[in-house]
C-alpha positions as protocol buffer text, in pm:
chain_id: "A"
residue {
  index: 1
  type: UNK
  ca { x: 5951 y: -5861 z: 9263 }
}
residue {
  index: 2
  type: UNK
  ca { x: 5573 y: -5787 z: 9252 }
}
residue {
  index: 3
  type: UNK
  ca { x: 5512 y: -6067 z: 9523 }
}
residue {
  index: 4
  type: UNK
  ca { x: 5783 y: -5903 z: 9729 }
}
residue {
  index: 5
  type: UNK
  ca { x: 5603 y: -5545 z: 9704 }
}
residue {
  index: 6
  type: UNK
  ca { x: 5297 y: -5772 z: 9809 }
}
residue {
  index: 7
  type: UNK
  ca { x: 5139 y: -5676 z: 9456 }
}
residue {
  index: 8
  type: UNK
  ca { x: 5136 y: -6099 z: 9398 }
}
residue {
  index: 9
  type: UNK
  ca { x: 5082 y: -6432 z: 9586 }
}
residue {
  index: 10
  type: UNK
  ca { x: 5357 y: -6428 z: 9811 }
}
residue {
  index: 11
  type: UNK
  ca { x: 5425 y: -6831 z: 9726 }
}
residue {
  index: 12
  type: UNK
  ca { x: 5598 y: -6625 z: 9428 }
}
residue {
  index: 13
  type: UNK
  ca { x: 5804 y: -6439 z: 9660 }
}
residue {
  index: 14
  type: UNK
  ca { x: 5994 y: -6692 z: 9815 }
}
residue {
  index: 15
  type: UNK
  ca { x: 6362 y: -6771 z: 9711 }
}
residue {
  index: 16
  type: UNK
  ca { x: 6540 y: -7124 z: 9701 }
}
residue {
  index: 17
  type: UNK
  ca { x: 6811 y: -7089 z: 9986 }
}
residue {
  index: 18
  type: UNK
  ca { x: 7041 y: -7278 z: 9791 }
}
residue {
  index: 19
  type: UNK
  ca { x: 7039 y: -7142 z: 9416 }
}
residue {
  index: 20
  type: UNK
  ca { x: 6865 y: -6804 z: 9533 }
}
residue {
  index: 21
  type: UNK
  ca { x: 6589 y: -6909 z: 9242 }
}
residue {
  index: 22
  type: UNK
  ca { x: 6224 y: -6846 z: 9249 }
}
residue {
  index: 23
  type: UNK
  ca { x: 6134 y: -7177 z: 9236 }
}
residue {
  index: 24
  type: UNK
  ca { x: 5795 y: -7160 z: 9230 }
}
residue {
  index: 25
  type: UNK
  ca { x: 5770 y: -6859 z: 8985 }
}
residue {
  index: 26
  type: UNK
  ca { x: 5997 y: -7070 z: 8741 }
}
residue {
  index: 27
  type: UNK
  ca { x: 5792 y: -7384 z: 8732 }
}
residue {
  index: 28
  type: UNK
  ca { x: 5412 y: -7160 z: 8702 }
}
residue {
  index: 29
  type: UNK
  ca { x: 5585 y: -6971 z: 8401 }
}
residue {
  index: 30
  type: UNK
  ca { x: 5708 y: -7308 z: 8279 }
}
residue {
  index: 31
  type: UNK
  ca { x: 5412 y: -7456 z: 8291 }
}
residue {
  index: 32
  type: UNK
  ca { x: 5157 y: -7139 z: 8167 }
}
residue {
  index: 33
  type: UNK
  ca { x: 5472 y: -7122 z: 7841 }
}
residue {
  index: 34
  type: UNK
  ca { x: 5439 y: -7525 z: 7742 }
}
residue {
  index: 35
  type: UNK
  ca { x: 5057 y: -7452 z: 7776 }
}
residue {
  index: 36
  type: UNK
  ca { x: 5065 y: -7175 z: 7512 }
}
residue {
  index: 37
  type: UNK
  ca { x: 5323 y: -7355 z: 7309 }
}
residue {
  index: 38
  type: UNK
  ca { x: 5141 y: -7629 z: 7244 }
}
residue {
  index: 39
  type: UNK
  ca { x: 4758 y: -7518 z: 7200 }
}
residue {
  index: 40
  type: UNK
  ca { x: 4812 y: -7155 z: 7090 }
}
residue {
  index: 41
  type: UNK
  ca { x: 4938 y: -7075 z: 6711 }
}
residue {
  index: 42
  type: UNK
  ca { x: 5263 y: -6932 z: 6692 }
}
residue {
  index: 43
  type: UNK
  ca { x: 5137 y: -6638 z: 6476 }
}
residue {
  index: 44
  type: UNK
  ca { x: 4923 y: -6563 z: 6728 }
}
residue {
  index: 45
  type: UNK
  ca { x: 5158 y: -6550 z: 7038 }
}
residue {
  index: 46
  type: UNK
  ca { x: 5355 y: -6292 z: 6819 }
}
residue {
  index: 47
  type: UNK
  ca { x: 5091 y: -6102 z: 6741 }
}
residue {
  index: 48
  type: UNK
  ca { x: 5025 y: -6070 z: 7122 }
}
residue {
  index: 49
  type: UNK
  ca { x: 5369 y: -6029 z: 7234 }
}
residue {
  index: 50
  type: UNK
  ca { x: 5378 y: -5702 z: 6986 }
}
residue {
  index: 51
  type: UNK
  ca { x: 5051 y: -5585 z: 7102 }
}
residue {
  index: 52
  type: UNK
  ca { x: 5139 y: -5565 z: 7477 }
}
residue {
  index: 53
  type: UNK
  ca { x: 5448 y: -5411 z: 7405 }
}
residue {
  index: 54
  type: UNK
  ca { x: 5349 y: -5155 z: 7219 }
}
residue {
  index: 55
  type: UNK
  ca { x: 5086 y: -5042 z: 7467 }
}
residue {
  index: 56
  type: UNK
  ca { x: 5350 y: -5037 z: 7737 }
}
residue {
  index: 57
  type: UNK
  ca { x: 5548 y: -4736 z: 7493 }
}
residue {
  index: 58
  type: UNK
  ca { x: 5195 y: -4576 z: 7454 }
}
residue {
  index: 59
  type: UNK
  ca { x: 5118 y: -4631 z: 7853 }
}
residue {
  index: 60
  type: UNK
  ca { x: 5504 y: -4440 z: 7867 }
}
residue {
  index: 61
  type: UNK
  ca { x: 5463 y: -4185 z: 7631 }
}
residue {
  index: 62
  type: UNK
  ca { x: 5103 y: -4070 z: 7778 }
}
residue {
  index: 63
  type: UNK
  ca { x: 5235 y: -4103 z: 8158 }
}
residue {
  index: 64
  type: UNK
  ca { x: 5511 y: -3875 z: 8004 }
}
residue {
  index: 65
  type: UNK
  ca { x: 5229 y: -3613 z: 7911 }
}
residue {
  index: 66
  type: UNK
  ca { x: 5010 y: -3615 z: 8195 }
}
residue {
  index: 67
  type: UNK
  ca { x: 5357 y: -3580 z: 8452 }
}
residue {
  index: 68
  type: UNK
  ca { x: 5434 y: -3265 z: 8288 }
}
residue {
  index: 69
  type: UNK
  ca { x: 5125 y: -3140 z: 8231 }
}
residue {
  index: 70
  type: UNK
  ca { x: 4957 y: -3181 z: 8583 }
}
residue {
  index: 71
  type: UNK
  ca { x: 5184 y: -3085 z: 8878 }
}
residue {
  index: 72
  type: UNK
  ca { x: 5008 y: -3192 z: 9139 }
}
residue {
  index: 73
  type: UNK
  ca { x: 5160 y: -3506 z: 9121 }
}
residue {
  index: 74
  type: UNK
  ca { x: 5491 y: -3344 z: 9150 }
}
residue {
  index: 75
  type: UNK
  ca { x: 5326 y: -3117 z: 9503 }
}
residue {
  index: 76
  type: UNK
  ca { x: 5258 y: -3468 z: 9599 }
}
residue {
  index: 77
  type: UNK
  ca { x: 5599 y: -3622 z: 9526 }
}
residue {
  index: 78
  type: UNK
  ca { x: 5781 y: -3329 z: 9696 }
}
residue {
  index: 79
  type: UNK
  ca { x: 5542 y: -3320 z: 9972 }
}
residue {
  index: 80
  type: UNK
  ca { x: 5611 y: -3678 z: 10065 }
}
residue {
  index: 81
  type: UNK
  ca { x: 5982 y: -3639 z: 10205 }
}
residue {
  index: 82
  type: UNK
  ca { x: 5909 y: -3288 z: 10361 }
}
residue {
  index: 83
  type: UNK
  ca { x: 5971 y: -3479 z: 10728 }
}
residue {
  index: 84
  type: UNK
  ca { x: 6316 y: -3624 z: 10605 }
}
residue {
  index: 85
  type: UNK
  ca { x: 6422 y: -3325 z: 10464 }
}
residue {
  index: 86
  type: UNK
  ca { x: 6365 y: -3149 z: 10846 }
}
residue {
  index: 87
  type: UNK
  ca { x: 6599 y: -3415 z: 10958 }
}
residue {
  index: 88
  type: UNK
  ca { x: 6879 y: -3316 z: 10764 }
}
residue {
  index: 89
  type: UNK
  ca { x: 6840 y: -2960 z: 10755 }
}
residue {
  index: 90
  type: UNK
  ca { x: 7161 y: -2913 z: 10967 }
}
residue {
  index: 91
  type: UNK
  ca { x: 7376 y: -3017 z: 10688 }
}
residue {
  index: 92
  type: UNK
  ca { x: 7155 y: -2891 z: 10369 }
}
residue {
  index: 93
  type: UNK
  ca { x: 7309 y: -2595 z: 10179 }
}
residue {
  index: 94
  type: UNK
  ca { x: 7072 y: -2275 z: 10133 }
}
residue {
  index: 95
  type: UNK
  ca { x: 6997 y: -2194 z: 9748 }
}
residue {
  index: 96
  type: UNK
  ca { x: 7202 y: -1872 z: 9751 }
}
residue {
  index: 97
  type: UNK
  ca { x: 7518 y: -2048 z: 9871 }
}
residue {
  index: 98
  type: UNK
  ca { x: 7541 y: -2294 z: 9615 }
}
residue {
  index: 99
  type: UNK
  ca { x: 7173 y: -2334 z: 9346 }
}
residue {
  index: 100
  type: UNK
  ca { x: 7346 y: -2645 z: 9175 }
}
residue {
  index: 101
  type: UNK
  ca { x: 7342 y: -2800 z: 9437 }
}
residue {
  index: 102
  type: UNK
  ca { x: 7025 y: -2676 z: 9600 }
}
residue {
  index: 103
  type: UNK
  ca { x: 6853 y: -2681 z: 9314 }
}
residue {
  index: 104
  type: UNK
  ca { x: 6503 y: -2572 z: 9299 }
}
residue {
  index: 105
  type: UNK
  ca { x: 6186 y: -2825 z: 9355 }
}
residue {
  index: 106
  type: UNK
  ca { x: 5996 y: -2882 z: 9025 }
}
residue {
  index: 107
  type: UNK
  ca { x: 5627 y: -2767 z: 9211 }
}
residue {
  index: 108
  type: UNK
  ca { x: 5825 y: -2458 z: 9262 }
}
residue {
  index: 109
  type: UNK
  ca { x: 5937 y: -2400 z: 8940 }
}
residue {
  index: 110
  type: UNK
  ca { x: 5750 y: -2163 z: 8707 }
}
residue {
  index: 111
  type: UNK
  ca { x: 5563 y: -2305 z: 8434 }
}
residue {
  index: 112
  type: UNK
  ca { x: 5530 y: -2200 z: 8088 }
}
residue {
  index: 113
  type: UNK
  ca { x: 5304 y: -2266 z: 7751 }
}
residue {
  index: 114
  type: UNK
  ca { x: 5463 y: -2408 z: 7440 }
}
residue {
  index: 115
  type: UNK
  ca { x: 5287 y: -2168 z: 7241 }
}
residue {
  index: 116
  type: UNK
  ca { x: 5324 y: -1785 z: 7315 }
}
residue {
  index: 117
  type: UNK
  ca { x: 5035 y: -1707 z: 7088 }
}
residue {
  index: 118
  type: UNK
  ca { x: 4730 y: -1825 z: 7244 }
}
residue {
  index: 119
  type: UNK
  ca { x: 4465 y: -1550 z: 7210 }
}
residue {
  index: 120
  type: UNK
  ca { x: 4345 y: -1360 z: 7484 }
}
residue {
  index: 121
  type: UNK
  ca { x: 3982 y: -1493 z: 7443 }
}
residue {
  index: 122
  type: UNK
  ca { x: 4136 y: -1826 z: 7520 }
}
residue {
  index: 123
  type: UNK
  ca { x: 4336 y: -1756 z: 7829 }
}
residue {
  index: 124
  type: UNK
  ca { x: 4065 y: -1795 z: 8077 }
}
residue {
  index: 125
  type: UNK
  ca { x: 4058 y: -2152 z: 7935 }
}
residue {
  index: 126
  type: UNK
  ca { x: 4334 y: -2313 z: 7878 }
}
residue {
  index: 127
  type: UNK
  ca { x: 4491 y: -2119 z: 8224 }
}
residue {
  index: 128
  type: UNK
  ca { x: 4835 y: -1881 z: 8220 }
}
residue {
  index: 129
  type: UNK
  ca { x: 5026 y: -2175 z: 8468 }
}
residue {
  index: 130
  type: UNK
  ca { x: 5019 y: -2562 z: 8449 }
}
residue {
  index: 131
  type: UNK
  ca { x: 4850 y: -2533 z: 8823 }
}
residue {
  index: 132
  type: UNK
  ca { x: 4533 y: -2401 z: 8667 }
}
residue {
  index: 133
  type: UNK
  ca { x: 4557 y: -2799 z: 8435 }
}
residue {
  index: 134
  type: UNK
  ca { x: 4342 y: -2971 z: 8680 }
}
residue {
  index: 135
  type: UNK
  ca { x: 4235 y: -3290 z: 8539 }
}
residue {
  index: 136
  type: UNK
  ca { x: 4217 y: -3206 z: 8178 }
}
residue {
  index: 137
  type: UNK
  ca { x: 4558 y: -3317 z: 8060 }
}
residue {
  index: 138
  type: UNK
  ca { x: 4463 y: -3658 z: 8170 }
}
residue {
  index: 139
  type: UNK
  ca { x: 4139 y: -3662 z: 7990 }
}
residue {
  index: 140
  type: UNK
  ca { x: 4278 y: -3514 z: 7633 }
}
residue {
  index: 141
  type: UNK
  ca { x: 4584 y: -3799 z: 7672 }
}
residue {
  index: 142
  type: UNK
  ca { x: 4280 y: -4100 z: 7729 }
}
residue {
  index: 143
  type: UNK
  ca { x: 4092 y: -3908 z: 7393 }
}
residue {
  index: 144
  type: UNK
  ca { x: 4393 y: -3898 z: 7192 }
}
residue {
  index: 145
  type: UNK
  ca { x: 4487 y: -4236 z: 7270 }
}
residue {
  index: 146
  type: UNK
  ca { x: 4166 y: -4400 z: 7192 }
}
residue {
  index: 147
  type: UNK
  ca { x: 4069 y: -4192 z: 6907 }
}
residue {
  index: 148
  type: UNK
  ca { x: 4417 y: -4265 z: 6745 }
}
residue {
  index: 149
  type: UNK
  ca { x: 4400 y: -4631 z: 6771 }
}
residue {
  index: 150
  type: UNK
  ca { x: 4031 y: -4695 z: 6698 }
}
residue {
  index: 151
  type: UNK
  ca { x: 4087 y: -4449 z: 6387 }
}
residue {
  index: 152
  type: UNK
  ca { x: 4396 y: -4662 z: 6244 }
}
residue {
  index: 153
  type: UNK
  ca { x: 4182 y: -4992 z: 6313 }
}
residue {
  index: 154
  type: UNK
  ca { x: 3921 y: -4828 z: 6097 }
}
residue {
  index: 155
  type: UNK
  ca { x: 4119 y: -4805 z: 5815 }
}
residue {
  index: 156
  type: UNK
  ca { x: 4250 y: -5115 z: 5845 }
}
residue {
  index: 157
  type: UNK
  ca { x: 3932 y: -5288 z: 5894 }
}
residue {
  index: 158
  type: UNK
  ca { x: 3760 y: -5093 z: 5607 }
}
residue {
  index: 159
  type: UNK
  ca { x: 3460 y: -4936 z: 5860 }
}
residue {
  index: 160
  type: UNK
  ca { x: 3229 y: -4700 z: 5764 }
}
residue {
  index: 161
  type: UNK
  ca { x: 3390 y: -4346 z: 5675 }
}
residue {
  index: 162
  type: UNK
  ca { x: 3228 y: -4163 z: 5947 }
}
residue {
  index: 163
  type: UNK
  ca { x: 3370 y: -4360 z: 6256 }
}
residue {
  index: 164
  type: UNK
  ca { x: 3739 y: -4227 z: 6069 }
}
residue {
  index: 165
  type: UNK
  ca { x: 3575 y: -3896 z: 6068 }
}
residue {
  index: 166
  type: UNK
  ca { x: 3500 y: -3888 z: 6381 }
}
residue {
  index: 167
  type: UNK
  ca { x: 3848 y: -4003 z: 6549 }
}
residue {
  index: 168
  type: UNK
  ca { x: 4065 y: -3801 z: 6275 }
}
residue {
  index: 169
  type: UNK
  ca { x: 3842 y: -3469 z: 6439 }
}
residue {
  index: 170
  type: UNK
  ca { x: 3871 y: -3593 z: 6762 }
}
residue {
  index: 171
  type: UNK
  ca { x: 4257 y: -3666 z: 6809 }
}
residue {
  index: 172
  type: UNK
  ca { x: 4348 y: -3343 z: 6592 }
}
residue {
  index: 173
  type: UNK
  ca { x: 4108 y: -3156 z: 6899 }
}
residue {
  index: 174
  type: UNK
  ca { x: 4269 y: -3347 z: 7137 }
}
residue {
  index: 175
  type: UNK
  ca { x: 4614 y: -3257 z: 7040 }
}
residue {
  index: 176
  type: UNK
  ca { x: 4576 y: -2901 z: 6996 }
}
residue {
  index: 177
  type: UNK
  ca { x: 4426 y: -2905 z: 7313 }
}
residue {
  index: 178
  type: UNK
  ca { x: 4718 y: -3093 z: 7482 }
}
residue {
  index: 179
  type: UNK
  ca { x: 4976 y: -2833 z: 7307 }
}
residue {
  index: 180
  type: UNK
  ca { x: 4818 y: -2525 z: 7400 }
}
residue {
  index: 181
  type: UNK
  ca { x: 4803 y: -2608 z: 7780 }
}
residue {
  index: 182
  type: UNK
  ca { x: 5097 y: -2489 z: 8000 }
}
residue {
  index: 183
  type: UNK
  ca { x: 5354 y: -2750 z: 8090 }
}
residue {
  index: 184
  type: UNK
  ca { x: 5604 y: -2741 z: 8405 }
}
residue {
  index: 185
  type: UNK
  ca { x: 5977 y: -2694 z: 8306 }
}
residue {
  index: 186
  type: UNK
  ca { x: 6167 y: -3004 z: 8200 }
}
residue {
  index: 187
  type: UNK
  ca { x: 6361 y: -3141 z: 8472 }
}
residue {
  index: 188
  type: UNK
  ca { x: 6714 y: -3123 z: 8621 }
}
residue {
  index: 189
  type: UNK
  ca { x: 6781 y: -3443 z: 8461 }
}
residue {
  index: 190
  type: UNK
  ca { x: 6717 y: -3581 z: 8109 }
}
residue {
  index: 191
  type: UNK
  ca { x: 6398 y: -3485 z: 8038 }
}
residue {
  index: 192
  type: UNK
  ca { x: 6189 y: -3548 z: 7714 }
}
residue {
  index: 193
  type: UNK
  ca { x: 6225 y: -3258 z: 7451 }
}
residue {
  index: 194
  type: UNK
  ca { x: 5952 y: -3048 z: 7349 }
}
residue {
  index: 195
  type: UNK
  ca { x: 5641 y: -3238 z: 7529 }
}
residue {
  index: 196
  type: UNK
  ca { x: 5339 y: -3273 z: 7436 }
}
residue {
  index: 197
  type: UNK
  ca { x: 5412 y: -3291 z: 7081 }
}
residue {
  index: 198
  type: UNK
  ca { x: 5732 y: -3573 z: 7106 }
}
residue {
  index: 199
  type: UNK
  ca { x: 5529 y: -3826 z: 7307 }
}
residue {
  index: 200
  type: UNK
  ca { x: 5235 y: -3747 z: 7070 }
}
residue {
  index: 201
  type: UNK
  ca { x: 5410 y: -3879 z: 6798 }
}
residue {
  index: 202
  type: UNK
  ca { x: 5511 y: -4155 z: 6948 }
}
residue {
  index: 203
  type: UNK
  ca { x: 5145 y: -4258 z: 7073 }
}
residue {
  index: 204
  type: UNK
  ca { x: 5046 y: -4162 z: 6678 }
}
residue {
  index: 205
  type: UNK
  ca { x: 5308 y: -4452 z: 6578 }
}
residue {
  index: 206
  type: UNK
  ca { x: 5265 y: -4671 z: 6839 }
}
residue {
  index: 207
  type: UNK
  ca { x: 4811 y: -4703 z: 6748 }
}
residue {
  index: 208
  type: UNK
  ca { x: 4924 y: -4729 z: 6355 }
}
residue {
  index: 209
  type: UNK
  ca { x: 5103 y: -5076 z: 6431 }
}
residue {
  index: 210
  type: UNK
  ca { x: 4873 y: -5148 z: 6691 }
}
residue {
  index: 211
  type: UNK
  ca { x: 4603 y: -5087 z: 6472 }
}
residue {
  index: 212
  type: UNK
  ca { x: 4715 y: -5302 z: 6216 }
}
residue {
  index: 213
  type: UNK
  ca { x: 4734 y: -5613 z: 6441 }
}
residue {
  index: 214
  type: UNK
  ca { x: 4427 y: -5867 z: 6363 }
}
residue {
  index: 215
  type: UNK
  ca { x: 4128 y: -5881 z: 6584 }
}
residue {
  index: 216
  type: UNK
  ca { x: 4284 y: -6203 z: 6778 }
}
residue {
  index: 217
  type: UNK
  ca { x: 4574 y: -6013 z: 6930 }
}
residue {
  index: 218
  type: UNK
  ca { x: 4351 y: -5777 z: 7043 }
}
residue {
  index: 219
  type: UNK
  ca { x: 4103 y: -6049 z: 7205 }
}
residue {
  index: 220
  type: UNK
  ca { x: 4379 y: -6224 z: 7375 }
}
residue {
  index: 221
  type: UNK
  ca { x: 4550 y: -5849 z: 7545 }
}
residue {
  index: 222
  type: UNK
  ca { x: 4193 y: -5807 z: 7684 }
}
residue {
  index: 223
  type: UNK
  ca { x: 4235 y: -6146 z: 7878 }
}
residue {
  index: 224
  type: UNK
  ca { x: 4527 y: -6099 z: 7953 }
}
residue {
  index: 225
  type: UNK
  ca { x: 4448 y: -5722 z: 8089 }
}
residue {
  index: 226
  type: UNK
  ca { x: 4167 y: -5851 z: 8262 }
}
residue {
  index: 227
  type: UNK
  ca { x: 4332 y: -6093 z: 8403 }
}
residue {
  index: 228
  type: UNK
  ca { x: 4600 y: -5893 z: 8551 }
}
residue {
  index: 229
  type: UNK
  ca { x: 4329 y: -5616 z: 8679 }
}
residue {
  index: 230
  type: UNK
  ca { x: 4138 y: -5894 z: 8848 }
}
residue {
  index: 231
  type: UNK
  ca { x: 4465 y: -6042 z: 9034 }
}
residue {
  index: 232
  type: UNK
  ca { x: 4537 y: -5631 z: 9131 }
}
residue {
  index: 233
  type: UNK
  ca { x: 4187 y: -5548 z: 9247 }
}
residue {
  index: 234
  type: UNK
  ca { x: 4082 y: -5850 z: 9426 }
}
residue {
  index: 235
  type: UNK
  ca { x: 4445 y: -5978 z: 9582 }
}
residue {
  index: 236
  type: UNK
  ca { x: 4752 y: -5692 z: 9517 }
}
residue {
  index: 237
  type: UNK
  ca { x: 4519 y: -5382 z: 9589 }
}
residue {
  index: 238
  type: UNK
  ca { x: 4461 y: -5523 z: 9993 }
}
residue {
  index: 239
  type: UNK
  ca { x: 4811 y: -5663 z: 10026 }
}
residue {
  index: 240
  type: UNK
  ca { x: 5078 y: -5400 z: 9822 }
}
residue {
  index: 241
  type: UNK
  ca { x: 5312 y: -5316 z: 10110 }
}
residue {
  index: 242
  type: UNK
  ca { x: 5275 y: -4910 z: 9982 }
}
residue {
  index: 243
  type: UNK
  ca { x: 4959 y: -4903 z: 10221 }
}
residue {
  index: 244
  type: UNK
  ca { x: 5148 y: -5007 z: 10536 }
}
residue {
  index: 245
  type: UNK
  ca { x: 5135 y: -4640 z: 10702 }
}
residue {
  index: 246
  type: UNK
  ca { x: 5447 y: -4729 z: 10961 }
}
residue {
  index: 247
  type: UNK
  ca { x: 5656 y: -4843 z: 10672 }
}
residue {
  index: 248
  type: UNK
  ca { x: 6050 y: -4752 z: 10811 }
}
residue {
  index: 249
  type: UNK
  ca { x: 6136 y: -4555 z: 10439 }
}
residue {
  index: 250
  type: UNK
  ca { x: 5960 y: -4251 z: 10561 }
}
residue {
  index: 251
  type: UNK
  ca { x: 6183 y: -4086 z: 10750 }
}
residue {
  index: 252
  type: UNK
  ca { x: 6048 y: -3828 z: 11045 }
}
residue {
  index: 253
  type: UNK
  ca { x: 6125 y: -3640 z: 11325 }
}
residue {
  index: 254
  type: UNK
  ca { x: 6014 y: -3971 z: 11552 }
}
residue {
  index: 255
  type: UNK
  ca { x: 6258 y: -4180 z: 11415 }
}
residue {
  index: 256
  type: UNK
  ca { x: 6458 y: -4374 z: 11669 }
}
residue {
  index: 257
  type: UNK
  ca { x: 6817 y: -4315 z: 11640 }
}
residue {
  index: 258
  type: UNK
  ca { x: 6996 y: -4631 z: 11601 }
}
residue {
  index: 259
  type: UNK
  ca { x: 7384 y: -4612 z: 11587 }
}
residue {
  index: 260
  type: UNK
  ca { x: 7540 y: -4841 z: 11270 }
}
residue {
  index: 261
  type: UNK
  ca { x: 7834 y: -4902 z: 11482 }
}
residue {
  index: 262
  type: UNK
  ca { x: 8023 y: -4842 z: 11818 }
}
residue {
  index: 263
  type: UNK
  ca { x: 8183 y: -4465 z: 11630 }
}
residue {
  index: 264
  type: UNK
  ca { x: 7867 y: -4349 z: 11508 }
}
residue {
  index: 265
  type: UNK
  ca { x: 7734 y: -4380 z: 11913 }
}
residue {
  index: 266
  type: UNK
  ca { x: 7776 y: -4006 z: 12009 }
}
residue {
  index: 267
  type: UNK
  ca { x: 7594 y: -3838 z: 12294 }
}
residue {
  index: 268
  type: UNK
  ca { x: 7423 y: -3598 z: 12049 }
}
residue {
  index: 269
  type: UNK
  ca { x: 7367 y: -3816 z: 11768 }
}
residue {
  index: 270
  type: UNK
  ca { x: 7632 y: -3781 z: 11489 }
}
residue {
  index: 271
  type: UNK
  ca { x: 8007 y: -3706 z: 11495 }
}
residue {
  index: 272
  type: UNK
  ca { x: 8069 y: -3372 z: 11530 }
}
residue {
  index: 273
  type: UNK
  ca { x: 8392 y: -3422 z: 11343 }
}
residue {
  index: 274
  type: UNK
  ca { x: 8226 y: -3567 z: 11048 }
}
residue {
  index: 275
  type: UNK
  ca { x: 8046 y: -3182 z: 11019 }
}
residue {
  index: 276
  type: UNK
  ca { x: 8155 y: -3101 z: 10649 }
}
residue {
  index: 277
  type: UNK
  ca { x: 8062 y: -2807 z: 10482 }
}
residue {
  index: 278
  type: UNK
  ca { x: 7947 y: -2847 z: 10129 }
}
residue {
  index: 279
  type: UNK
  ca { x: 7957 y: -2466 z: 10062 }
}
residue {
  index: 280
  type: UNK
  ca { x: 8334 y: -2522 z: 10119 }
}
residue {
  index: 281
  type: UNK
  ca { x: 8342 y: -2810 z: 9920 }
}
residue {
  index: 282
  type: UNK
  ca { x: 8185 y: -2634 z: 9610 }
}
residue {
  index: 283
  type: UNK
  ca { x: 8385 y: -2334 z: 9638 }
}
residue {
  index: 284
  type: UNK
  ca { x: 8700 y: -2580 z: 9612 }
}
C-alpha cells in the first residue's frame, strides 16, 4: 500500500495478475525474515518487535494530544474540502433545520480548559481558547515523551541520581503544562475521554516497558528508524502521490461533469426527480 501511495519503490506496488499477490513484496520480506532468522538471536528480535510497537501506542497517544490541543490542524482539515462542499450546497441542510445532521465543524466549535481554576496571573499564558496553543502543545508532548522514557531507562540502568532528577521535574512540568492548556471539544464521534491526562498515562506506561528493554533493542529500532527515514526523505518524500496538485479527489467548482450512465445524462446536470429533501426526511 505504501508503494501504491508512491511512499515506496513502486516494483513493490505491482500485483501478480493471476493470484492478485505482491510478488515481489513477498519474496524481499521472505528473504530480509530468513536473514534475521538465521544470524539474529531470537531474544533479540523480540525485544525489537516490543520496542517498535510500543512506540507506535506512544506515537498514538501523543498524536492524540497534539490533535486536540492545536486546532489548526483541524482549520486545515476543514479548509481542505471547502470547494466540494460549494458543489453540493444545493442539497446540504442549514444548521437550524436539522443540527444532527448539520452538525457543527470542530474549528468552529468553542474550546474549553480542563481546569476552571487557573489563576488570573496565568491566563495571559497559557491563553483563554485552544487557538491561542500555537506550537506549544507539540513541544510539551516531545518533553514529556523523552523525559519519561530516558527517566525509566535511568532507573533501570542504575545512572547517576541527578539525570532521574532532572526528567522526574521535567515530565511533572511538562504535564501540568499540557493539562492546564485549553483543548477543543471532543468530537462527534468516539473521542478519547478526558485528554491530556488519558493519553498521558498511557505514554507514562508505554516509556516504563520501553525503558526496561536492554540497550540492543534500542540499537536495532534506531536502524531500523533510520532506515525507514532515509527510504522517506531521499525516495517517498519526491514521489508520495499527496503532492500531485491535480489529483481528481479534490473536488471543485472546475470539475468536469461526467455522467455514470445514460439516466444520470440530464441537460442541467442531475435528475431533478432525484431532488430529496433531507429536512423532510428527518422530520419523518
Amino acid at each position: 500500500r505504501m508503494a501504491q501511495d508512491g511512499l515506496f519503490f513502486q516494483v513493490f506496488a505491482s500485483l501478480n495478475e493471476e493470484t492478485q499477490v505482491p510478488t515481489a513484496g513477498m519474496i524481499v520480506t521472505g528473504v530480509g525474515a530468513s536473514f534475521l532468522a538465521c544470524f539474529v538471536e531470537l531474544s533479540d528480535l523480540a525485544n525489537l518487535i516490543s520496542l517498535g510497537t510500543l512506540m507506535v501506542f506512544t506515537f498514538v497517544d501523543a498524536g492524540v494530544i497534539i490533535l486536540r490541543l492545536c486546532p489548526f490542524l483541524e482549520n486545515n482539515k476543514s479548509s481542505s474540502v471547502t470547494e466540494s462542499d460549494d458543489v453540493f450546497q444545493e442539497f446540504a441542510v442549514s444548521p437550524e433545520a436539522s443540527p444532527k445532521i448539520h452538525g457543527t465543524p470542530p474549528c468552529q466549535r468553542r474550546s474549553y480548559c480542563p481546569s476552571k481554576l487557573i489563576p488570573s496571573q496565568l491566563a495571559h499564558i497559557f491563553g483563554q481558547t485552544a487557538h491561542s496553543n500555537g506550537a506549544k502543545p507539540i513541544f510539551f508532548t516531545l518533553l514529556f515523551t523523552i523525559s519519561s522514557i530516558v527517566g525509566f531507562c535511568s532507573i533501570v540502568n542504575e545512572w547517576e541520581r541527578s539525570v532521574l532528577y532532572l526528567c522526574f521535574g521535567t515530565t511533572v512540568v511538562s504535564a501540568f503544562v499540557l493539562t492546564l492548556l485549553p483543548t477543543l471539544p471532543p468530537p462527534d464521534t468516539f473521542g478519547c475521554p478526558l485528554v491530556p491526562i488519558v493519553p498521558l498515562i498511557g505514554i507514562l506506561s508505554n516509556s516504563y516497558m520501553m525503558g526496561s528493554l536492554p540497550f540492543s533493542a534500542w540499537l536495532f529500532a534506531f536502524v531500523w528508524f533510520s532506515a525507514g527515514v532515509g527510504v522517506y526523505f531521499a525516495y517517498g518524500v519526491w514521489h508520495s502521490k499527496l503532492n500531485d496538485t491535480s489529483s481528481t479527489t479534490n473536488i471543485g467548482p472546475s470539475t468536469e461533469y461526467t455522467p455514470l450512465s445514460p439516466l444520470d445524462d440530464q441537460s442541467d446536470g442531475y435528475d431533478s426527480t432525484m431532488e430529496i429533501s433531507l429536512h423532510d426526511v428527518h422530520n419523518k
